[in-house]
Z-matrix of the N, CA and C atoms (Angstrom, degrees):
N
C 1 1.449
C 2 1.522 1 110.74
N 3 1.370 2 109.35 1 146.21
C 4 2.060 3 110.63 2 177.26
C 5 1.876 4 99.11 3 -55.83
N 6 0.866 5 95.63 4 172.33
C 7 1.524 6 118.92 5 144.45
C 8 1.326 7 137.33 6 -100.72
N 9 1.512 8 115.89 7 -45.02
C 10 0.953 9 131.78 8 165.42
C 11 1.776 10 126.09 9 -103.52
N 12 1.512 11 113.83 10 136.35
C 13 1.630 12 96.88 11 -177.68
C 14 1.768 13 96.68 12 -65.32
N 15 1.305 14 89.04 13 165.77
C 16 1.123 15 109.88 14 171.85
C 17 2.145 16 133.47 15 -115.82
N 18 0.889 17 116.89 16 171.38
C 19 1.486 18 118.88 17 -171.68
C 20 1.471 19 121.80 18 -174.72
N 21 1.338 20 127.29 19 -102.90
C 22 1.643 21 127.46 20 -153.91
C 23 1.746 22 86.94 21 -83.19
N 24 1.697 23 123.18 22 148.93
C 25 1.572 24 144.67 23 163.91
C 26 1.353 25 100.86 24 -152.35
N 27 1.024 26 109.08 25 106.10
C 28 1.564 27 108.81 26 153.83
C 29 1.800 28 116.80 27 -74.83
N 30 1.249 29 110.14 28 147.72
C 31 1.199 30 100.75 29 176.95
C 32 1.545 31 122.53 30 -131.57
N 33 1.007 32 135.65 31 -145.84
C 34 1.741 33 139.08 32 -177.22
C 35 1.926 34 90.11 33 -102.13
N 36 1.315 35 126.14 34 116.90
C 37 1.051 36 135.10 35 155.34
C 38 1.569 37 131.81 36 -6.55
N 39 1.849 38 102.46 37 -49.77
C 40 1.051 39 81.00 38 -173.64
C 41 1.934 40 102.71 39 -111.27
N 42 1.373 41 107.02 40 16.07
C 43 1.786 42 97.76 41 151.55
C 44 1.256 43 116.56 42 -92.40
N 45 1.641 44 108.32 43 19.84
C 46 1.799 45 102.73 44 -178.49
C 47 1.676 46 88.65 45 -103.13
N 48 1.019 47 121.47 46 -51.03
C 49 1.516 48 135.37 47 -150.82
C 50 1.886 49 93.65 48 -80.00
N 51 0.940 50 118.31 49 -15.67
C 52 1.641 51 107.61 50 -171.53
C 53 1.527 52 97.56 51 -113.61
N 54 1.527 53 115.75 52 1.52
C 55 1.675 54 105.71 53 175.88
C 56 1.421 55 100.99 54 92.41
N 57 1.320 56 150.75 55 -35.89
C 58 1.560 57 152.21 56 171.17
C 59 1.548 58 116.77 57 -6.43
N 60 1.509 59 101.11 58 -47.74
C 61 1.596 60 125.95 59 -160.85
C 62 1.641 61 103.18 60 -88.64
N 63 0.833 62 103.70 61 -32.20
C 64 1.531 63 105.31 62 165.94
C 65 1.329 64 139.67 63 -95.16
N 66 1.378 65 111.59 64 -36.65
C 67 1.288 66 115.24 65 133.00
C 68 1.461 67 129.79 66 -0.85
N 69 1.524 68 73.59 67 -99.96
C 70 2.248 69 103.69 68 172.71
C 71 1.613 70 93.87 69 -20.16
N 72 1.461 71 102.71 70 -66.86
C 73 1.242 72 108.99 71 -154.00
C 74 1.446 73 119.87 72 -54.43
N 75 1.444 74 117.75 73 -39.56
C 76 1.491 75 126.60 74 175.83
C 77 1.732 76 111.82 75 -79.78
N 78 1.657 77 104.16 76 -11.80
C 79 1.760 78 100.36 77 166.28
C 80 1.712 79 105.15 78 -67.01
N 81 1.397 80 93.32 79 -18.96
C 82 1.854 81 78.04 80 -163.86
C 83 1.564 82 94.03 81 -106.59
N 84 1.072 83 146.18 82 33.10
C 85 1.700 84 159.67 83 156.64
C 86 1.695 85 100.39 84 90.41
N 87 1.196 86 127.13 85 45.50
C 88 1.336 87 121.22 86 -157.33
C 89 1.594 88 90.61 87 -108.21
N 90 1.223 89 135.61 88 156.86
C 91 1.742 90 140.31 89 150.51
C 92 1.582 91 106.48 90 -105.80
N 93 1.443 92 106.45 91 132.05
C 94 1.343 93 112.05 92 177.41
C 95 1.680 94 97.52 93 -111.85
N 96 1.482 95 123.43 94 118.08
C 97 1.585 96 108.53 95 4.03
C 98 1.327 97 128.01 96 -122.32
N 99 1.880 98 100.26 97 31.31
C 100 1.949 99 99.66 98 175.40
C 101 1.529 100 98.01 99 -53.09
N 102 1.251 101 149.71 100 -65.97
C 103 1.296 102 155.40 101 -177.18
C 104 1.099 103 143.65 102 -55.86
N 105 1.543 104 100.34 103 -24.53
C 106 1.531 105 113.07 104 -155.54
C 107 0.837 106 95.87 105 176.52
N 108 2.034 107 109.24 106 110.16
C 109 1.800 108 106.59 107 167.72
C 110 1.251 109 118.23 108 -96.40
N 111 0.943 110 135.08 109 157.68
C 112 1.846 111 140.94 110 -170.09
C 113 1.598 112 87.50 111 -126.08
N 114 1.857 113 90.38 112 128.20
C 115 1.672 114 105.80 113 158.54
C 116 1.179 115 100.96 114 -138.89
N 117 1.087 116 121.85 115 128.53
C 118 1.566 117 143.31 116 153.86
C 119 1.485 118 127.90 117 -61.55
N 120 1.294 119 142.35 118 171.71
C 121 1.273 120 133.64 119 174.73
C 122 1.981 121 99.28 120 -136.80
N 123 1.393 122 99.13 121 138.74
C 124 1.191 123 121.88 122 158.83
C 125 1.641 124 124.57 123 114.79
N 126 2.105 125 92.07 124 -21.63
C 127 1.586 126 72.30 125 177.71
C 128 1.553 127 136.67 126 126.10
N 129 1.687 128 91.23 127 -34.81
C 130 1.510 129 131.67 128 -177.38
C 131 1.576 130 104.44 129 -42.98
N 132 1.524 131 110.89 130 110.81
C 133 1.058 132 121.27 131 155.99
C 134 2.138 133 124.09 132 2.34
N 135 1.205 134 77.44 133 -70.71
C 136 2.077 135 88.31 134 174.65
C 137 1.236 136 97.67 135 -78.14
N 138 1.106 137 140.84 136 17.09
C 139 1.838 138 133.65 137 145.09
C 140 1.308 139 107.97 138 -56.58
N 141 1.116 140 134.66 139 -53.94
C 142 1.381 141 133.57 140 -173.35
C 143 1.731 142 127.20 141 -87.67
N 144 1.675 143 102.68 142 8.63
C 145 1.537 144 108.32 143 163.30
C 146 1.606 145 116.43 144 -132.22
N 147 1.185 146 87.26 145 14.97
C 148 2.003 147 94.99 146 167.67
C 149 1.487 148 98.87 147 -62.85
N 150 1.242 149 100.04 148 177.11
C 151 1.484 150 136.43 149 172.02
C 152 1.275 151 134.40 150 -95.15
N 153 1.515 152 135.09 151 57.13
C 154 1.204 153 122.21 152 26.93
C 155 1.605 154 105.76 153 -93.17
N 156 1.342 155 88.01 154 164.55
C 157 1.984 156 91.49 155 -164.33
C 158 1.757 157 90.85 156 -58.40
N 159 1.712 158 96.05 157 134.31
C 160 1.549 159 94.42 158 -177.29
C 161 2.220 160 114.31 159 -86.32
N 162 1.349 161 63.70 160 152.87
C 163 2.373 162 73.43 161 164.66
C 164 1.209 163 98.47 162 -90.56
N 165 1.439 164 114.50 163 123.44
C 166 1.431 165 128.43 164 156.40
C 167 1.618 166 120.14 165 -114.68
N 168 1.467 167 108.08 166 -174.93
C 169 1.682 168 95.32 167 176.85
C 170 1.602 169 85.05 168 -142.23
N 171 1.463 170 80.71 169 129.37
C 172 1.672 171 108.86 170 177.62
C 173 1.429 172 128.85 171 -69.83
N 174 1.322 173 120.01 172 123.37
C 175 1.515 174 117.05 173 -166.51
C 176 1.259 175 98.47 174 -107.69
N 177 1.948 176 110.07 175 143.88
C 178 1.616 177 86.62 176 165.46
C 179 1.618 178 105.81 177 -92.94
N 180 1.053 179 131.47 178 124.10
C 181 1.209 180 131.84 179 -142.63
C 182 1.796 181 85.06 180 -110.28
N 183 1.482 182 138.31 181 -43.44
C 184 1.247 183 142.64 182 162.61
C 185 1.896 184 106.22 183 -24.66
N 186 1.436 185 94.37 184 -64.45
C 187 1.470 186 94.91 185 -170.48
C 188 1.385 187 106.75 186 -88.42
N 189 1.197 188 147.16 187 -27.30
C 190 0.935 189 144.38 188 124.57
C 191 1.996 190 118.74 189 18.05
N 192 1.439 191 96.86 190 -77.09
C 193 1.213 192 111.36 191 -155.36
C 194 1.898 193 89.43 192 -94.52
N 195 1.247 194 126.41 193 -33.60
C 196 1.469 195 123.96 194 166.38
C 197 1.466 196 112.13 195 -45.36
N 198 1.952 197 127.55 196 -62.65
C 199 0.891 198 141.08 197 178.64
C 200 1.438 199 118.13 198 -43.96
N 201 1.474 200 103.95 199 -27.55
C 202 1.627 201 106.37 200 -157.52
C 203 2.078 202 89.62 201 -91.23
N 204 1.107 203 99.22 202 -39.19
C 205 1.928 204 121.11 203 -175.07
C 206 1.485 205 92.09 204 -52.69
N 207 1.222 206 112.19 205 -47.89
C 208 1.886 207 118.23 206 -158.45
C 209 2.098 208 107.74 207 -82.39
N 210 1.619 209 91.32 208 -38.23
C 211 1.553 210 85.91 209 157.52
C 212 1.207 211 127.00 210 -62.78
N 213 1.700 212 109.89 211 -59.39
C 214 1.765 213 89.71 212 -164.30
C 215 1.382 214 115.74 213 -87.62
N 216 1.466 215 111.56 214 10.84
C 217 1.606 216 115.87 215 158.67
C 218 1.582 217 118.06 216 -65.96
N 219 1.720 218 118.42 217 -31.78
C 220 1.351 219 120.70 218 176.64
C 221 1.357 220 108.62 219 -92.22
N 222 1.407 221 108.22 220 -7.22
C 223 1.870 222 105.15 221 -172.80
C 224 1.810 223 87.64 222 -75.85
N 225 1.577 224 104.26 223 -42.03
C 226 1.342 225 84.65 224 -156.75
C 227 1.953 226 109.27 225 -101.00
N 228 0.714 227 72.27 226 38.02
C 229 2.153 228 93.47 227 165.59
C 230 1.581 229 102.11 228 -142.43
N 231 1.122 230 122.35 229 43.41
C 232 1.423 231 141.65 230 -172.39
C 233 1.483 232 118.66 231 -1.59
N 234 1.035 233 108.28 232 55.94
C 235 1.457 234 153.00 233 -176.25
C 236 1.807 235 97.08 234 -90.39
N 237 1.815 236 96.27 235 119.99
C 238 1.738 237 99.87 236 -172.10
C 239 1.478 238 103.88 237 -60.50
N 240 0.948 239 135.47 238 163.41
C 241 1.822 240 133.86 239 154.53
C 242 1.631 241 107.66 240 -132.77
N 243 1.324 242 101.07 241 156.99
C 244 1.637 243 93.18 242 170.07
C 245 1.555 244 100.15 243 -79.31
N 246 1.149 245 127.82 244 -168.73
C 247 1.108 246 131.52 245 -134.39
C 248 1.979 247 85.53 246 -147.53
N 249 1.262 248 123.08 247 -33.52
C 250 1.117 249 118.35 248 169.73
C 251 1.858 250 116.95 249 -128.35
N 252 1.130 251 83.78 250 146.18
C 253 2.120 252 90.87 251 170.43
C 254 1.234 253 114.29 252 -133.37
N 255 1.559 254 94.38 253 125.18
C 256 1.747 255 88.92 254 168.73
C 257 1.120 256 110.31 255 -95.37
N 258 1.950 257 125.41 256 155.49
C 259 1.104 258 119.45 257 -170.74
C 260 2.154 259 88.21 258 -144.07
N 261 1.331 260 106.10 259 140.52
C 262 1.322 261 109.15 260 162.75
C 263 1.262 262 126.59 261 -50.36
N 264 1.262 263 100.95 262 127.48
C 265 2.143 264 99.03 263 171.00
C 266 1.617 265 100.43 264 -132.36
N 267 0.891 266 121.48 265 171.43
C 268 1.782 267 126.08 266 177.71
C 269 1.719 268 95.39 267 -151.72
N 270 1.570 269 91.66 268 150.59
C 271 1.527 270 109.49 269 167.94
C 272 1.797 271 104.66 270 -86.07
N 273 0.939 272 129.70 271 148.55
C 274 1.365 273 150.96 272 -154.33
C 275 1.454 274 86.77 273 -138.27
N 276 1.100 275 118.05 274 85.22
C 277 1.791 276 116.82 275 169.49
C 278 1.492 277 124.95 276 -86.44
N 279 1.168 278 121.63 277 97.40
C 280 1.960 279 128.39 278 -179.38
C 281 1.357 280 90.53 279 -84.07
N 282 1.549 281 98.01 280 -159.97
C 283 1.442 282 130.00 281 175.13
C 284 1.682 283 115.63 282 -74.01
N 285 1.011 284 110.15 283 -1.68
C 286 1.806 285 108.51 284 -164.91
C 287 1.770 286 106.31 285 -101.94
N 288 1.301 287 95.75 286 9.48
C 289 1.359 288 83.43 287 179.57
C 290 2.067 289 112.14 288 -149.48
N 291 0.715 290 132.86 289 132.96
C 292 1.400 291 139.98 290 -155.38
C 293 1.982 292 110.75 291 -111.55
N 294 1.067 293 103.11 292 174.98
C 295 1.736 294 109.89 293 159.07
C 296 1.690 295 105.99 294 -61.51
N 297 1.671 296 129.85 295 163.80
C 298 0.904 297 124.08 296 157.38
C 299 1.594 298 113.09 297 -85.01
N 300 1.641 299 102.67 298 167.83
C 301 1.526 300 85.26 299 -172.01
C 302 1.457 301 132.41 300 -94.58
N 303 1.333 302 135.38 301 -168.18
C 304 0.803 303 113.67 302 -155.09
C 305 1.559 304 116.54 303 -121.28
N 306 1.628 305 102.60 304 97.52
C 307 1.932 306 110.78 305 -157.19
C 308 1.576 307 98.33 306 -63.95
N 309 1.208 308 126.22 307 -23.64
C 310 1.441 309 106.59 308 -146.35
C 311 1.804 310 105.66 309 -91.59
N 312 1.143 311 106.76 310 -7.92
C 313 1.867 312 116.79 311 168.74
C 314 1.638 313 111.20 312 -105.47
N 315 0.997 314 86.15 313 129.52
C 316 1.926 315 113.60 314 -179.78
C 317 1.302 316 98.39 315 -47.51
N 318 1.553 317 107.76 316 140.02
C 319 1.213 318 101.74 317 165.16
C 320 1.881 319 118.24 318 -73.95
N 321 1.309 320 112.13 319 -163.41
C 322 1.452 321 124.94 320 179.67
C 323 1.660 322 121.19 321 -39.47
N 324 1.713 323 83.41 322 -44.07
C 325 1.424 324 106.70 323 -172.43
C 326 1.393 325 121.18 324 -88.78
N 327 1.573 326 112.99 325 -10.35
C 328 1.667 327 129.50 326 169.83
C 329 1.526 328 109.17 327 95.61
N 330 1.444 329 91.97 328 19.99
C 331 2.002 330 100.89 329 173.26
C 332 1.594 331 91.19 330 -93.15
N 333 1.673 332 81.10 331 161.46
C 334 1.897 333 83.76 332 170.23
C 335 1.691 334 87.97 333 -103.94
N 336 1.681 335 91.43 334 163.41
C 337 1.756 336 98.20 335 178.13
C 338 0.917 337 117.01 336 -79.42
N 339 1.852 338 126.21 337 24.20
C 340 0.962 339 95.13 338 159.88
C 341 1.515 340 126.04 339 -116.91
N 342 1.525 341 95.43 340 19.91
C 343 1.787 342 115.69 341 174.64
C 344 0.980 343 116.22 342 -58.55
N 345 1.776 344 121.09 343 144.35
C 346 1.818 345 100.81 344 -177.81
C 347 1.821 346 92.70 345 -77.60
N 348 1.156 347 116.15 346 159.98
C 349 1.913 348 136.15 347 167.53
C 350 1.753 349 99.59 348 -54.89
């Protein structure tokens, strides 16, 4: 049995995108995402027909990789740069990922979740 409930894992992209991560998770009696939410990063097309379609957080990876081209093109024509950029990202919320749970009510049995079983 856990000890602790469980919720948010990010994982390596491509055990999110091929189903791996969820899997795992239901080998070990887990439900994604009563148990265990899965978020992915980037966005990828087959994010949204996994099993369960996963929540990822969207990069703009275009500007991203422009911004990064346009710095060290002025770093190296010694050209000032700021030193930081913020750039928008959003969570993309599917089915793979839930609320966290909820430690502070007893379970069934009048344990708190966070007793080991």
């Amino acid at each position: 049995m856990r000890e602790r409930p469980l919720s948010p894992t990010f994982a390596d992209q491509s055990r999110v995108r091929d189903g791996r991560e969820a899997a795992e998770a239901e080998r070990r009696g887990l439900r994604v995402p009563r148990d265990l939410s899965v978020v992915g990063i980037d966005n990828l097309e087959i994010a949204s027909h996994s099993a369960p379609p996963l929540t990822t957080v969207h990069l703009p990876t275009a500007d991203l990789g422009r911004a990064v081209a346009e710095h060290l093109l002025a770093r190296l024509c010694g050209e000032p740069r700021s030193r930081r950029t913020e750039m928008p990202i959003a969570l993309i919320e599917r089915r793979s990922s839930g609320p966290a749970p909820d430690i502070g009510r007893p379970d069934a049995e009048g344990r708190s979740r966070l007793e080991p079983r």
